[in-house]
C-alpha positions in Angstrom: 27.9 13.3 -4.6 25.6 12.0 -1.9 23.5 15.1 -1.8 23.3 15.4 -5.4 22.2 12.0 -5.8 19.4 12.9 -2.2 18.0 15.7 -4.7 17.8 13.9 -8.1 15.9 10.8 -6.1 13.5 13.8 -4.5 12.9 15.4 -7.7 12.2 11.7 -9.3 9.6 10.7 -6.3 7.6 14.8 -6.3 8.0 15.2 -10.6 7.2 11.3 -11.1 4.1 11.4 -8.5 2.8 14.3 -9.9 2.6 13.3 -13.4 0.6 9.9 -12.2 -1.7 12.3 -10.2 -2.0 13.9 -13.7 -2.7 10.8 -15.7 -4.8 9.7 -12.5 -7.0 12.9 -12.7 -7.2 13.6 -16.3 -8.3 9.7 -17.1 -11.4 9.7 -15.6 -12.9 12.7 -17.2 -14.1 10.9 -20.1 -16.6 9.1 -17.7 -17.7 11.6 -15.3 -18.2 13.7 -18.5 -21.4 12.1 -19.4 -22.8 13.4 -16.7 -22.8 17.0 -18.3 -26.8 17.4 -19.8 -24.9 19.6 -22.4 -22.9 16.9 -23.9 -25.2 14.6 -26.2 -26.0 11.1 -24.9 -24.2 9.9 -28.6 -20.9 11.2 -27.4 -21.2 9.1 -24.1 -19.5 6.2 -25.8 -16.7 8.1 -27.4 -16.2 9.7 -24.0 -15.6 6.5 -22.7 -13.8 4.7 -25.7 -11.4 7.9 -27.3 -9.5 8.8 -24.2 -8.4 5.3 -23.2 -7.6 5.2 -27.6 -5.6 8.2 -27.6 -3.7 6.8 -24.4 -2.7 3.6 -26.2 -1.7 5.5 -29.1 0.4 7.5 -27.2 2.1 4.8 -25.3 2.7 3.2 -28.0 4.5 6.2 -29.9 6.3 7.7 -26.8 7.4 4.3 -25.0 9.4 3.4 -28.6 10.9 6.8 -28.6 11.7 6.6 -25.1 14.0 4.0 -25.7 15.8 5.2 -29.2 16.2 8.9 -27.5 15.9 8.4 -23.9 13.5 9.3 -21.3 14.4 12.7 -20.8 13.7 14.1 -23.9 9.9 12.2 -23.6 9.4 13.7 -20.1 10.2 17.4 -21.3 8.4 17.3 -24.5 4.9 15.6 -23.4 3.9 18.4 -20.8 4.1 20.4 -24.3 1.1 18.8 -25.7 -0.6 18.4 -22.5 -1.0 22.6 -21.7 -2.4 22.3 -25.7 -4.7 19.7 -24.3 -5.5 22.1 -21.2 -6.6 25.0 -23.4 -8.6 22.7 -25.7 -10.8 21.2 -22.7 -11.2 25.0 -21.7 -12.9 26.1 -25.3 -17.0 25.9 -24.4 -17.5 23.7 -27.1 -18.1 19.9 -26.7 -16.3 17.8 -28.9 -13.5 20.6 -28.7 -13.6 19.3 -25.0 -13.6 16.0 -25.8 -10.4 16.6 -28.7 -8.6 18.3 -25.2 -9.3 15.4 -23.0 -7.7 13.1 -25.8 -4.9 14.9 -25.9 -4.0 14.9 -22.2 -4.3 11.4 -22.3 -2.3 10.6 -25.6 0.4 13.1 -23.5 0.7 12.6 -20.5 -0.8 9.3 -19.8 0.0 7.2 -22.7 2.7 9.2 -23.4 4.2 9.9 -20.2 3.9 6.2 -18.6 6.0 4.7 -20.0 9.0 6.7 -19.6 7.8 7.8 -16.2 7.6 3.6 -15.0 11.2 3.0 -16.7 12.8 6.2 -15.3 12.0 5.7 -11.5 13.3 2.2 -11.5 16.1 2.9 -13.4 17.0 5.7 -10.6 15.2 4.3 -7.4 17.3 2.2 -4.7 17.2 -1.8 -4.9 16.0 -0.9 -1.0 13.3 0.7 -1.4 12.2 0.4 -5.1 9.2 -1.5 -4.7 7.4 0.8 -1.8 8.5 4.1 -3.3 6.8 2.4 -7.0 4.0 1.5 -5.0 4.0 5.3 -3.3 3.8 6.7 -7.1 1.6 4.6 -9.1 -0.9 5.6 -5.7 -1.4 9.0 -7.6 -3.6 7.6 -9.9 -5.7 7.1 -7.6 -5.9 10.0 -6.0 -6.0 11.8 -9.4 -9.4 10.2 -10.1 -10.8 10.9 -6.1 -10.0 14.8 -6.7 -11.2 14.6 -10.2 -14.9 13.2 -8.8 -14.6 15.0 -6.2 -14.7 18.4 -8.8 -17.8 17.1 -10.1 -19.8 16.1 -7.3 -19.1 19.6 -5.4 -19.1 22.4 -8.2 -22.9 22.5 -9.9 -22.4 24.7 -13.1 -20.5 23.0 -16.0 -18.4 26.1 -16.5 -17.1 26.3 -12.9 -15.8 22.4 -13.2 -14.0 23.2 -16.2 -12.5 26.5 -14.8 -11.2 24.5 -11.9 -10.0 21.3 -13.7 -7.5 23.3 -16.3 -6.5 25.4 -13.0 -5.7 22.0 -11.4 -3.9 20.6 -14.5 -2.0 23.7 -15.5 -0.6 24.2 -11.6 0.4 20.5 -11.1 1.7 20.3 -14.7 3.3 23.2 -14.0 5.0 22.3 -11.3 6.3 18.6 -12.7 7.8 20.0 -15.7 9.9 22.4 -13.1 11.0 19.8 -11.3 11.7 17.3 -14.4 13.5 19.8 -16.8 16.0 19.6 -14.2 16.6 15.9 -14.0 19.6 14.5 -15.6 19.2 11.6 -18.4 18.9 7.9 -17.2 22.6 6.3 -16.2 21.5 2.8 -17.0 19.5 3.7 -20.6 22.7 5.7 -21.4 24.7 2.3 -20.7 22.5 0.2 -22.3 23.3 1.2 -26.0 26.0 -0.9 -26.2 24.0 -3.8 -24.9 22.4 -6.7 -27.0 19.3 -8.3 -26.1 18.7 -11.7 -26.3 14.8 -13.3 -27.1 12.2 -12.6 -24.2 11.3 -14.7 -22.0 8.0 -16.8 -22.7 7.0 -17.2 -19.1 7.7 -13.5 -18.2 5.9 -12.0 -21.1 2.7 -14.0 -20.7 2.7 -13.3 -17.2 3.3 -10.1 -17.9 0.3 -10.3 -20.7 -2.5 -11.7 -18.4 -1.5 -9.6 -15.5 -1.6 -6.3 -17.6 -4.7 -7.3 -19.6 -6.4 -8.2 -15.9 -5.9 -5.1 -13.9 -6.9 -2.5 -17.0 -10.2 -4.3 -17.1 -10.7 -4.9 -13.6 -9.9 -1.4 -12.9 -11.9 0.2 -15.4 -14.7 -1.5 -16.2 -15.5 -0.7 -12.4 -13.8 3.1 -12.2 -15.2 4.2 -15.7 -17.8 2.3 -17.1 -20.2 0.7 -14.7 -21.3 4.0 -13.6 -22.1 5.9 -16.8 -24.0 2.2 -18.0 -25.8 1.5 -14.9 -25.7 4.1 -12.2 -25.4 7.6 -14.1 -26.6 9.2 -11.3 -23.9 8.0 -9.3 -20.9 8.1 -11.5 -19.2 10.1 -9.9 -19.2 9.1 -6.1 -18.7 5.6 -8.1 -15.5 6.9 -9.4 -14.7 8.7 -5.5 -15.4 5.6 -3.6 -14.0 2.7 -6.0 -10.4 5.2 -6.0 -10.7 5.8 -1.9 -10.5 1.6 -1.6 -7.5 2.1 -4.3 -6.4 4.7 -2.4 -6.0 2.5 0.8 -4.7 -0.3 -0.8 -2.1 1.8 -2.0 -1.1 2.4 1.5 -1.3 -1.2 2.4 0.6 -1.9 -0.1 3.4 0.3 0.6 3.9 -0.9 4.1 4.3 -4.5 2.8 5.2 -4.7 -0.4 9.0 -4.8 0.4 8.7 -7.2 2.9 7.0 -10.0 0.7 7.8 -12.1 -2.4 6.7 -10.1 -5.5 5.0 -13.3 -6.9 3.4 -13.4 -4.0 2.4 -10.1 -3.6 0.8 -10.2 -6.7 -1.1 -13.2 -6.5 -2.5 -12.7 -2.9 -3.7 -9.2 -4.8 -5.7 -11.3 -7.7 -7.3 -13.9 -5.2 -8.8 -10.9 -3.1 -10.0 -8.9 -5.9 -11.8 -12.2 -6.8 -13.1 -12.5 -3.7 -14.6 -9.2 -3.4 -15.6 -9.1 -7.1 -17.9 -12.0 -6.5 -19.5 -10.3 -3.2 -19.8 -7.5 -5.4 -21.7 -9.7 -8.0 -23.9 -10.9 -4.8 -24.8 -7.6 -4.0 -26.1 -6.5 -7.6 -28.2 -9.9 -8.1 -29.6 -9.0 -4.5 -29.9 -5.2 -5.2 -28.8 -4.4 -1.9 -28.9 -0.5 -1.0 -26.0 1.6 -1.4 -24.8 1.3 2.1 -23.6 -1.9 1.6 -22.8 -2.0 -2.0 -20.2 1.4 -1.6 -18.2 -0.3 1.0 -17.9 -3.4 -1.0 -16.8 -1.2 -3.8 -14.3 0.2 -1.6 -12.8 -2.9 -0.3 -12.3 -4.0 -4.4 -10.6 -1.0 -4.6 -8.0 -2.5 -2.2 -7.6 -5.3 -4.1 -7.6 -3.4 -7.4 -4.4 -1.5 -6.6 -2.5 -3.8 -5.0 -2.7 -5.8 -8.4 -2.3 -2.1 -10.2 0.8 -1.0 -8.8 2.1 -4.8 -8.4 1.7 -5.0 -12.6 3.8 -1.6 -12.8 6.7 -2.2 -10.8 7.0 -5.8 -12.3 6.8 -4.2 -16.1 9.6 -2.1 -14.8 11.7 -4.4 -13.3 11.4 -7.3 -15.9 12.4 -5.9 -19.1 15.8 -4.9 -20.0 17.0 -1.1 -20.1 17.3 -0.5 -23.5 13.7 -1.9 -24.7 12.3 -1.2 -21.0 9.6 1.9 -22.2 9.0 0.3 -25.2 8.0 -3.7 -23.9 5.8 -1.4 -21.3 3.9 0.2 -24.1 3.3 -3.0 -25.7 2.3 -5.1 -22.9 -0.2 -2.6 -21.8 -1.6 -2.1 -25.4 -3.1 -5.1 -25.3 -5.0 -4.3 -22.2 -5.9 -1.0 -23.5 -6.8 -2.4 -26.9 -9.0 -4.8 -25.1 -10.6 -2.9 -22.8 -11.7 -0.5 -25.7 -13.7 -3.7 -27.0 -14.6 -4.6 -23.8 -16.5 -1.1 -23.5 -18.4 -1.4 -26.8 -18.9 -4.9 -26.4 -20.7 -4.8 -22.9 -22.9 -1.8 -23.6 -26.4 -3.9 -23.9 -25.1 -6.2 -20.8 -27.0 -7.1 -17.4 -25.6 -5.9 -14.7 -25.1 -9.5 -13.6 -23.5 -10.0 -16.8 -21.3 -7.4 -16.8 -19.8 -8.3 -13.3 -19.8 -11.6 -13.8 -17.5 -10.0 -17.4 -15.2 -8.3 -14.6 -14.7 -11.5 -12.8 -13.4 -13.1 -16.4 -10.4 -11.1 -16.1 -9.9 -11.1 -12.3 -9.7 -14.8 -13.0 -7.1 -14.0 -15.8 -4.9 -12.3 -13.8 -4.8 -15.0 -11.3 -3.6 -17.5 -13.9 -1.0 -14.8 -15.4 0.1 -14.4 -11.1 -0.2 -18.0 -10.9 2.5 -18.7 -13.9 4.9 -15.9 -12.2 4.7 -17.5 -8.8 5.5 -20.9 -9.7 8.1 -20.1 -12.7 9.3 -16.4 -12.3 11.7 -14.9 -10.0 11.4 -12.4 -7.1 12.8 -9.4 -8.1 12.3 -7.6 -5.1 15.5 -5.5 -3.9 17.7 -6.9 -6.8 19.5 -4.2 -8.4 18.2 -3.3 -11.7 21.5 -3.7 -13.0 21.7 -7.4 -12.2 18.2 -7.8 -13.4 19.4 -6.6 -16.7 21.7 -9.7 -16.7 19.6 -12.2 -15.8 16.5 -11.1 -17.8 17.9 -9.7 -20.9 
């Protein structure tokens, strides 16, 4: 029983990482796109706005049916559509490209979020929960760094496509073996029988600020500064602002477990605003790139200790049987309004524009803010008892 339960929790970590790396990798295209002289400079702002579309339309479709049919059945089917996706962004054709990039992202991303977030905490020890979330949701990061790092290095269009689908199609190839294998969730299985009372006011405008915050903040920086103000350096934008994600990832892994969740997460905002307004001091002084990259890197820190604070909470405070579905919703906002943000801030300063990030860095500190002085800590509570106390 032991061992079986050792292999389903090592097929959850590998399958569950791999799909984020996915999501991670296949999310940034859109922006490192308009680098391409091949694609029109017209189709830069649906490369930027239609991916993160067709990834709230996704999560808003899968997360719903991931709670009336269970999260197996979502994590089989959306690799489906993803290899479809695959061969579409292989066709030399541009806005054939751009239908395939959409379609990973309504897939696997918005689709496969969702379930992914409710699955590993519905299977993932109390113990360890929080550092092991922290050790997934990390993939994203890395995702984007390889993704950039495909761009900067390979020269000829064709070559960067050949070797994107080969990344996708191996690494999608090898979650879906591990996944098919996985037996349904225990807890959603229980939950069926369960009713659930009205949310929780404080929790779900926590929940609200703190989502809304951490989409913006981490792609306004990761996906849209670069193609608006630095084309030339979208991608190493993209490379360095993930490497500080990347790290503080790490750092958050090593402590996350040890500290108060409503801590953790608000310590997360009041650095990101911290660095966010050294960042702001760096554009109005138009320091060289030597000092701006590093400060880009140390908001990444910042940015995904708030990241992968927001995804472990929107697993652990919503009830089993509307877990995937409250996910999808919470995040929609964000995604809707990040989609606005994009259009909106296209004829923005610079100054403006950062000063635009800072907005939300500053919203996510009141949404942390409300958690730390009314919520709970859920850290190492048994999702089973959470269910009682927050359904």
């Amino acid at each position: 029983m032991k061992e079986n339960q050792k292999k389903i929790r090592e097929y959850t970590i590998i399958s569950m990482s791999i799909s984020i790396l996915l999501y991670g990798f296949s999310i940034t295209l859109g922006a490192l796109l308009t680098q391409i002289n091949s694609f029109p400079k017209y189709l830069d702002i649906y490369l930027l706005i239609t991916p993160p579309l067709s990834l709230l339309l996704g999560n808003i479709l899968f997360g719903r049916l991931a709670d009336n049919y269970g999260r197996k059945p979502i994590l089989v089917f959306t690799p489906i559509l993803f290899s479809i996706g695959i061969v579409l962004f292989l066709i030399p054709n541009q806005y054939t490209t751009l239908l395939g990039v959409n379609l990973l992202l309504f897939s696997i991303a918005g689709g496969d979020e969702p379930a992914i977030i409710s699955y590993s905490v519905e299977n993932l020890s109390s113990n360890d929960r929080g550092k092991v979330m922290m050790l997934i949701t990390n993939f994203v990061n890395i995702g984007a760094l390889i993704s950039s790092f495909i761009f900067i290095i390979f020269k000829y269009y064709l070559i960067m496509k050949i070797t994107t689908s080969s990344f996708l199609f191996i690494s999608l190839l090898i979650s879906y073996i591990l996944r098919k294998d996985l037996p349904e969730s225990t807890l959603w299985i229980k939950s069926e029988s369960k009713k659930i009372k009205d949310q929780n006011l404080t929790k779900i405008s926590s929940l609200l600020f703190i989502s809304i915050s951490t989409i913006l903040t981490y792609g306004l920086i990761s996906w849209v500064i670069g193609p608006y103000y630095y084309p030339n350096l979208t991608s190493y934008i993209v490379l360095f602002f993930n490497l500080g994600n990347i790290i503080g990832g790490i750092i958050g892994y090593l402590i996350i477990d040890n500290i108060k969740r409503n801590s953790f997460v608000f310590f997360g905002f009041a650095g990101g605003i911290i660095t966010s307004s050294f960042l702001l001091l760096a554009m109005h002084l138009h320091v060289n790139y030597s000092i701006f990259l590093p400060l880009l890197i140390t908001n990444g820190i910042f940015t995904q200790l708030t990241w992968g604070s927001r995804l472990i909470l929107e697993g652990e405070l919503f009830s089993t049987k509307i877990r995937a579905s409250s996910i999808s919703l919470i995040r929609g906002s964000g995604w809707f309004i990040y989609i606005i943000s994009t259009i909106l801030t296209v004829n923005f300063t610079i100054i403006l524009f950062q000063l635009y990030d800072i907005l939300f860095w500053i919203l996510g500190l009141l949404g942390s803010l409300i958690w730390y002085l009314y919520g709970i800590d859920t850290r190492k509570i048994p999702i089973e008892k959470l269910d009682k106390v927050l359904s």
